[in-house]
N, C-alpha and C positions, 0 to 999 in steps of 0.2 A: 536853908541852904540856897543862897542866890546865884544866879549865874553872871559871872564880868562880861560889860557890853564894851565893844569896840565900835567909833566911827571911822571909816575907811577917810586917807586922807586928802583923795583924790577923789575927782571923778573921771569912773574910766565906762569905754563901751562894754556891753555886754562878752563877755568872752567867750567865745566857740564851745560845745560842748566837749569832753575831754573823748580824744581818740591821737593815735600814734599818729601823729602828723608834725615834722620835721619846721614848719613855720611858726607855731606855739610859742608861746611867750616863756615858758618854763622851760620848753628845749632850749631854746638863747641860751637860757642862763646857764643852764644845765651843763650846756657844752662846753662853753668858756671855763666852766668852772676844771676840765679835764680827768671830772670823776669818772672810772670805771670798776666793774667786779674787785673785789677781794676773794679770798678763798670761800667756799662755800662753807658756813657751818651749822647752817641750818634748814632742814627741808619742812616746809608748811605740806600738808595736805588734805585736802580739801575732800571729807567721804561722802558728801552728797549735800543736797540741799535742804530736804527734809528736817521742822523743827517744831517742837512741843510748843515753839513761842513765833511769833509774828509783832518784832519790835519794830518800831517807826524809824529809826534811826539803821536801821539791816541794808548793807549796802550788799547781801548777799539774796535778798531778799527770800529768807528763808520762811516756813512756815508747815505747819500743821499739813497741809494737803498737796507738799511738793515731793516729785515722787524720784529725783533723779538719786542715785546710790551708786557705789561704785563699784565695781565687778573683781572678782577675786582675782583675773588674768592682770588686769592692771595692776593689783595690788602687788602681786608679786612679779611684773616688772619693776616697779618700782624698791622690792627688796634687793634684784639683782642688781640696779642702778649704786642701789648703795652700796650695798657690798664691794664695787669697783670705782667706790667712790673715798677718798682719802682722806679729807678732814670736816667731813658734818661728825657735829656730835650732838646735836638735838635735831628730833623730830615733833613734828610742830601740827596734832590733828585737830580738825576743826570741819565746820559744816556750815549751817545748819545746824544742829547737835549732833557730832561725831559718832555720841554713845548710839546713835541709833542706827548707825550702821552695823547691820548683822558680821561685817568684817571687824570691829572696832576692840573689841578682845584679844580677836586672833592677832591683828593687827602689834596690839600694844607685847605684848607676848612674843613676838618674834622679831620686837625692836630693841625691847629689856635683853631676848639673848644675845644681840651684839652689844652690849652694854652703853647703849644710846641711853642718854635723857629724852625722857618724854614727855611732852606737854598736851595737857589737855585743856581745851580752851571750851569750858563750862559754863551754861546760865542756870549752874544752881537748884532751878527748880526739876530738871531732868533727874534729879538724886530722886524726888521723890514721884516719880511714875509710875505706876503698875509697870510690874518685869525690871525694873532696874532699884530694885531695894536693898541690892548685894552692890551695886555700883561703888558705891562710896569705899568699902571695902576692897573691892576687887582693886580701886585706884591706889590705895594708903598698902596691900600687898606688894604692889609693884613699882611702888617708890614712884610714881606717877608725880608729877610739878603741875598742880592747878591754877590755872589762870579763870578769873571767874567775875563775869560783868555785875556792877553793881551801881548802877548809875548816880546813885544817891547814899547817903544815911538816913533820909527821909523816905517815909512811907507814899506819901503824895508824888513827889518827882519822879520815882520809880514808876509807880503805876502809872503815870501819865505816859511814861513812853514804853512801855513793854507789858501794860496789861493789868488786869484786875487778880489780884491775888497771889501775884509774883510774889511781891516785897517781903511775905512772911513763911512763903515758902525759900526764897532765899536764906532769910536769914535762920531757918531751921535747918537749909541743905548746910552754911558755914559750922553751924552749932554741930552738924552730925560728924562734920569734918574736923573740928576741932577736939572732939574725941577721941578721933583714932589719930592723934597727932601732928595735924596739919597747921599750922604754924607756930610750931615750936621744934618736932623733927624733919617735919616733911614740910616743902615750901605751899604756900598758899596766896599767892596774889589776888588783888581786887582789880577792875578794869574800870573807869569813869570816861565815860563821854557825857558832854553838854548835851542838857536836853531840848535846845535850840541852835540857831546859828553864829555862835559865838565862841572864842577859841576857851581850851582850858586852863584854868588857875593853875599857879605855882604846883607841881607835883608835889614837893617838899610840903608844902605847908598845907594843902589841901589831904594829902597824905597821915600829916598830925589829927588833923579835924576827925578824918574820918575812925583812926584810931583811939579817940578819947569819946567821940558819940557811939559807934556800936561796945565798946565795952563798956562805959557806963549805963548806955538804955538797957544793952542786951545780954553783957557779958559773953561777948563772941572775940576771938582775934582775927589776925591774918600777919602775912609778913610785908608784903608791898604793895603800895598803890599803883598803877598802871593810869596814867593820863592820856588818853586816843584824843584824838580830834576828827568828829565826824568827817567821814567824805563825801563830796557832794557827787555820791553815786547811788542809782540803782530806785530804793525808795527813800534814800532822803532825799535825795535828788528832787525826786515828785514831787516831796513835801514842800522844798524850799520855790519849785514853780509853781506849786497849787497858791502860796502865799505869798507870791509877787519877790522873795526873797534871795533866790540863786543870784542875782546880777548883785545884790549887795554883800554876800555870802563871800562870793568869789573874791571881789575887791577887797572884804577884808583879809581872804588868807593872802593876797600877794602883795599887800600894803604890809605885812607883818612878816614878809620872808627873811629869812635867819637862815645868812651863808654857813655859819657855825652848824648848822644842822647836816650840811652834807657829809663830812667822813664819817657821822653813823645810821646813815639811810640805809635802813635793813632791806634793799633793793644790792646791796652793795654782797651781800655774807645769804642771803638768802634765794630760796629757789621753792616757786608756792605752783605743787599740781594741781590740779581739776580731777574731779569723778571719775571724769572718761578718760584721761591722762594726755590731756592738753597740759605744758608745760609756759611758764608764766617768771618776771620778776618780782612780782607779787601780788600779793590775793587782789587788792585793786584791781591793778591789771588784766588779773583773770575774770573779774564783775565786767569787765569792759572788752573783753576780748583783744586784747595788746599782747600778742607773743612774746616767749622770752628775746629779750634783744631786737624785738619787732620782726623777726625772722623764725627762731624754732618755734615749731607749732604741739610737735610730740614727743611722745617719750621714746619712739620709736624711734628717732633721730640723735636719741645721746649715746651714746657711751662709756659717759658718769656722767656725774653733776658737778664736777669741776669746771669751772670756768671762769678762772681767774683773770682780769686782765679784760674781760671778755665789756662791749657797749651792752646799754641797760636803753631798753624803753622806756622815754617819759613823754608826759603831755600836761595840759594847764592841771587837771583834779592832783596833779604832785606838789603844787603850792600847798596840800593841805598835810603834807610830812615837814615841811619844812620852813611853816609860820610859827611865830615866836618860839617855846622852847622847842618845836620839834614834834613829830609823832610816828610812834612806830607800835608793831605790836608788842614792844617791850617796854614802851610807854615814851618819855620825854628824852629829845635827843639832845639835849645843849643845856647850858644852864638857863633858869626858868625868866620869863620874862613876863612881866605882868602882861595881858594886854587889854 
């Protein structure tokens, strides 16, 4: 599995680090373009930072020995938000590894009884952890939608970015999941990021690939591929300055911008909290500390999550939703573009 390289087709200066600043190259465009809010229908939430995995490409920079969690008073602000909130119908938990928040049961349990969708955004090998070996179960009981990183179909390209010994506990956590029905009744998505600084191949036909190599090597399914395109935050970030890389990174996702990408910017339908219930237009954003709107900071300041209509913060690291086909956490936002 190779990765497609792009040469940027300019040459431009280095571009500012990404912060809500109104001068930006991506605000320009942004503004002109006259996009704002749609209805909210989906709340991301973020239960801490804490992770079983320390990937290179974590723009949340999660890990093993991060201790922040999110407290059960937030948590149920955030039930009463919804409840006076009118059209989210997915909730969207994520971390870190979600499952390891001590709330992340109760959590999913008291979303299933408003008859939310619920997403659980998994790397897999947390199925097979001391204390979560009912996990997989408990997710396939509650009709849970799994989204679940897989960088690769290769054994190599995985472990180079997310560690020694992942690859085959992935692909035993999909095999466990595919037992108890997960993509054939229950959905099961796969996630791919580059494992460099290069945009991602055709969803569609990367998507093919990946479903004719894990069921022939492994006899595993899934339903859909998800194509992300890293963002140049947090520790990739690092990565791409430890490697002389970011100023060439950058040029390429703005030399690759795809206006066609704007009316499905999940910045647009989306509303991504924080642990401690700082509110955000998306999980980006909240890596970089950019308020919702560049203004709400809390949860303490809503009244629902409706905000239709409403200005979205952006800055330059938003070139990387909306270089060639698009990237959102629902995967490719436009039709696909080679790059």
């Amino acid at each position: 599995m190779t990765e497609p390289t792009t040469n940027p087709t300019s040459s431009r200066q280095r571009l500012p680090l990404a912060s809500f600043d109104p001068s930006g190259r991506f605000f320009d465009r942004f503004e002109k373009s006259g996009v704002r809010r749609a209805q909210t229908s989906t709340l991301q939430i973020n239960l801490g930072r804490k992770c079983n995995q320390a990937c290179l490409h974590c723009h949340v920079e999660a890990g093993p020995n991060r201790t922040e969690m999110m407290e059960r008073e937030v948590a149920e602000k955030i039930l009463e938000l919804l409840d006076a909130s009118s059209s989210i119908a997915t909730v969207d938990f994520t971390g870190g590894a979600p499952e390891l928040s001590p709330l992340f049961r109760w959590f999913v349990e008291e979303v299933r009884k408003r008859d939310l969708e619920v997403i659980d955004r998994c790397n897999l090998t947390i199925l097979s952890e001391p204390g979560q070996e009912d996990l997989a179960r408990f997710l396939a009981h509650h009709h849970v939608r799994v989204v679940a990183s897989l960088p690769c179909y290769l054994e190599e390209n995985v472990e180079k970015q997310r560690g020694r010994d992942v690859f085959q506990r992935s692909i035993e956590g999909i095999r466990a999941l595919n037992e108890l029905g997960y993509s054939e009744s229950l959905p099961l998505d796969l996630v791919y990021n580059p494992t460099g600084p290069s945009l991602p191949p055709p969803q569609a036909s990367l998507e093919a690939d990946y479903k004719r190599e894990l069921r022939d090597r492994y006899g595993i399914t899934f339903s859909s591929l998800l194509t992300i395109t890293n963002m140049p935050i947090r520790r990739f970030d690092h990565a791409l300055r430890r490697d002389g890389e970011r100023e060439r990174y950058m040029e390429l996702l703005e030399s690759n911008y795809n206006v066609a990408t704007l009316p499905g910017l999940m910045c647009r339908s989306l509303i991504s909290v924080g642990y401690d219930g700082r509110v955000f237009d998306c999980d980006f954003n909240q890596m970089l500390d950019i308020p919702l709107g560049g203004a709400t900071k809390h949860l303490s300041e809503l009244n629902s999550f409706d905000r239709e209509g409403a200005e979205i913060a952006v800055a330059d690291h938003c070139f990387g939703c909306t270089a060639g086909a698009g990237s959102s956490c629902g995967g490719a936002l436009a039709e696909d573009k080679t790059p």
